[in-house]
N, C-alpha and C positions, 0 to 999 in steps of 0.2 A: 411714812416710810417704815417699812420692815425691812431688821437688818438679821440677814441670816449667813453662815457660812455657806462657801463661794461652791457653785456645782460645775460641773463640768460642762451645760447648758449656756453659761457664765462667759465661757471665754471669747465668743466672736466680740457680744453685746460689749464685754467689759472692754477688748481691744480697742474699739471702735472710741469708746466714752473713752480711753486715754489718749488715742491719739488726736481727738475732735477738742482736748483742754490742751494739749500742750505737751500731753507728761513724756510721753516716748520719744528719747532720741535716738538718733544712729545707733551709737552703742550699746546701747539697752533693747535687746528684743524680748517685747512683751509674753511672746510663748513661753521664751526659757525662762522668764522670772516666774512665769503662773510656775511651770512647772517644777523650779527650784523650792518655792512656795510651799507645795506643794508636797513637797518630798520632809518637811519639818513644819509639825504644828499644822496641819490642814484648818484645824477647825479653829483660826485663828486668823483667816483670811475670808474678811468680811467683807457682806454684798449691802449695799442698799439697795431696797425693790419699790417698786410702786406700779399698781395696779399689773404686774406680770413684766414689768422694766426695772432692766436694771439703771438704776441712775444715780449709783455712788458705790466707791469700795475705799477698802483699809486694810493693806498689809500688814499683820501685829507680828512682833518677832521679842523673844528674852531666852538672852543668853546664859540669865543665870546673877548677873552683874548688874547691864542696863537693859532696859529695853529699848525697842524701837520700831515706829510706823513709817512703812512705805506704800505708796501709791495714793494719799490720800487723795479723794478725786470726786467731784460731783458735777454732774449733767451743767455744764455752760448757763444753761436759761433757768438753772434752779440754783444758782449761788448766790447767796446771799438772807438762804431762806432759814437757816440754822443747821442742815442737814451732814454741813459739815462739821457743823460742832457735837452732833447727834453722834458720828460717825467716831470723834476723837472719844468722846462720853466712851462709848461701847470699848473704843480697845484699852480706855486707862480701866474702864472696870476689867476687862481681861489682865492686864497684865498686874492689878493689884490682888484679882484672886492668885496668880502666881506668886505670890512674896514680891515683885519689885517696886525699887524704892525712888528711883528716875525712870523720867521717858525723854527720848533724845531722838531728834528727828533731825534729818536735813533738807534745806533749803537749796535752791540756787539763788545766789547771790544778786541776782539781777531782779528777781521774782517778789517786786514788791509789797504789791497784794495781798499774797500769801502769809510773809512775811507782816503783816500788818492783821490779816486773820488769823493768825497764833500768835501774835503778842494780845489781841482782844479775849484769847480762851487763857492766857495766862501764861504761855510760853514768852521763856525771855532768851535773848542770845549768852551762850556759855564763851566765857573766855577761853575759848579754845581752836586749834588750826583742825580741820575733818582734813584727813589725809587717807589715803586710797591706794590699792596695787592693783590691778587686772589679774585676775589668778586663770581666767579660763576668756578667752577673749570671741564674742558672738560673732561671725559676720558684719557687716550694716543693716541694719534694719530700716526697711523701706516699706510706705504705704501698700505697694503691690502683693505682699509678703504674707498678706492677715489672711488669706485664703489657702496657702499652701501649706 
C-alpha cells in the first residue's frame, strides 16, 4: 500500500469505502467533512492506494495542544492485514514532525473491534467524558446523496 495525500480523484472512491465500513452516519456527511478537511492541513489527509484503489484513509488534524485522527478506515476484505496500523504509523509520524505530544482519537462505544485494534497498536482508554456541540448542523446524509 502507498499512502499519499487525499486528491480530489479521492472522494467518490473514498465515500463509497466509508459508507461500505460503517463510518458514515446520518449526521456526518462525508462531502462536508472531505471539504472541512480540506480547508486546514490538506496534506494531512491520508489516502491508502493499491494498485490505482483507494483502499484506506486517515484524517490527521493538531490543534497545537492534541492531536487527532478521523476516518481511520480500510477496505472491509483487507482488515486485518496491518494496513490499518500502517495507516496510524504515517499520521503519528505526521503529527510528531508537528511537535505534538498526544494523539487522541474517538471511538463509538459500541465499536468493539475497533476498539480492540487500537488497544493492540498501543492506544488505551483516557479517563475522560468526549463531549460535543453541533456548531453547523448537515442535513441527513443518505446513501442516494454520494452522487450529487
Amino acid at each position: 500500500m502507498d499512502i499519499r495525500p487525499y486528491l480530489e480523484k479521492d472522494q467518490l472512491p473514498l465515500i463509497r469505502l466509508w459508507t461500505d465500513i460503517g463510518l458514515v452516519a446520518p449526521h456526518n456527511n462525508p462531502k462536508r467533512d472531505i471539504e472541512r478537511k480540506l480547508a486546514v492541513n490538506p496534506e494531512w489527509f491520508l489516502i491508502g492506494e493499491s494498485e490505482g484503489e483507494v483502499i484506506a484513509s486517515c484524517m490527521v488534524g493538531y490543534d497545537g495542544h492534541r492531536g487527532w485522527v478521523n476516518y481511520l478506515a480500510v477496505k472491509s476484505e483487507l482488515q486485518g492485514k496491518g494496513l490499518g496500523r500502517q495507516m496510524m504509523q504515517a499520521a503519528e509520524e505526521v503529527l510528531k514532525a508537528a511537535g505534538c505530544a498526544k494523539l487522541n482519537l474517538q471511538v463509538r462505544s459500541t465499536n468493539t473491534e475497533v476498539i480492540q485494534f487500537y488497544e493492540s497498536i498501543g492506544y488505551t482508554v483516557d479517563s475522560v467524558i468526549s463531549m460535543g456541540k453541533r456548531l453547523e448542523v448537515d442535513p441527513p446524509y443518505s446513501q442516494d446523496s454520494i452522487n450529487s
